[in-house]
C-alpha positions in Angstrom: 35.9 -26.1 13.8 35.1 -25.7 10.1 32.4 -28.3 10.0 29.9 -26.5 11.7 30.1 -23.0 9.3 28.3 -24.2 6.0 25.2 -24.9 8.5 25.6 -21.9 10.1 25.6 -20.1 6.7 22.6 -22.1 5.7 20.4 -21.5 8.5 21.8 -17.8 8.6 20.4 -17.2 5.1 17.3 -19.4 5.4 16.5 -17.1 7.8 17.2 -14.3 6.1 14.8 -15.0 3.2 12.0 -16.3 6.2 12.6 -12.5 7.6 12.9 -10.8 4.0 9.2 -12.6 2.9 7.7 -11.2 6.4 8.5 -7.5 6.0 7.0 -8.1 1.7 4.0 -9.6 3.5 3.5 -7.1 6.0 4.4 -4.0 3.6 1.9 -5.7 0.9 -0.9 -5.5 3.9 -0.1 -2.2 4.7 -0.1 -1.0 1.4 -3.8 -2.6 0.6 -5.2 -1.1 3.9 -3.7 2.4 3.1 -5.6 1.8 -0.5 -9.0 1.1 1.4 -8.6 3.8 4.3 -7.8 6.4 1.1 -10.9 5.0 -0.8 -13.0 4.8 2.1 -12.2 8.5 3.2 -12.5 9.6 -0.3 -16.2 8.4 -0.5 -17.0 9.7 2.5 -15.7 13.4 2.3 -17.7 13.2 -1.3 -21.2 12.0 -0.2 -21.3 15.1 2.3 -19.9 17.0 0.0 -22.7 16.2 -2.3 -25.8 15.8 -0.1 -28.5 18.2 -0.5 -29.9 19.4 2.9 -32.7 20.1 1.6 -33.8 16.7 1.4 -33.6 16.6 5.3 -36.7 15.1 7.2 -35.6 16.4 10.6 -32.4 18.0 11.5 -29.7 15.5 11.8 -31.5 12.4 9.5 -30.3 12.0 6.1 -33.1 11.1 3.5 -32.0 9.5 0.3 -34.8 9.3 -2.6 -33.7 6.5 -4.7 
């Protein structure tokens, strides 16, 4: 009846640390794509924030003079 228990603890708490690395991995992606979502919003809202409508060619296209 006793044998079996150190096993049982092992393969409890390999699996635990299996689990435990998952939820770093997935809360490490998470993070980076909240990152890139923030810094691709944050370009966005500034380039029309910053665009000259005079420089318009027709209504609706954007011209860029480089």
């Amino acid at each position: 009846m006793l044998s079996g228990i150190p096993r049982k603890v092992a393969l409890m708490s390999v699996s635990f640390l299996i689990v435990a690395g998952l939820v770093v991995f997935v809360l490490g992606n998470y993070q980076t794509d909240v990152d890139s979502l923030t810094l691709t919003e944050t370009l966005r809202s500034t380039a029309l924030a910053n665009r000259d409508d005079s420089a318009r060619v027709n209504q609706g296209d954007f011209y860029l003079d480089k």
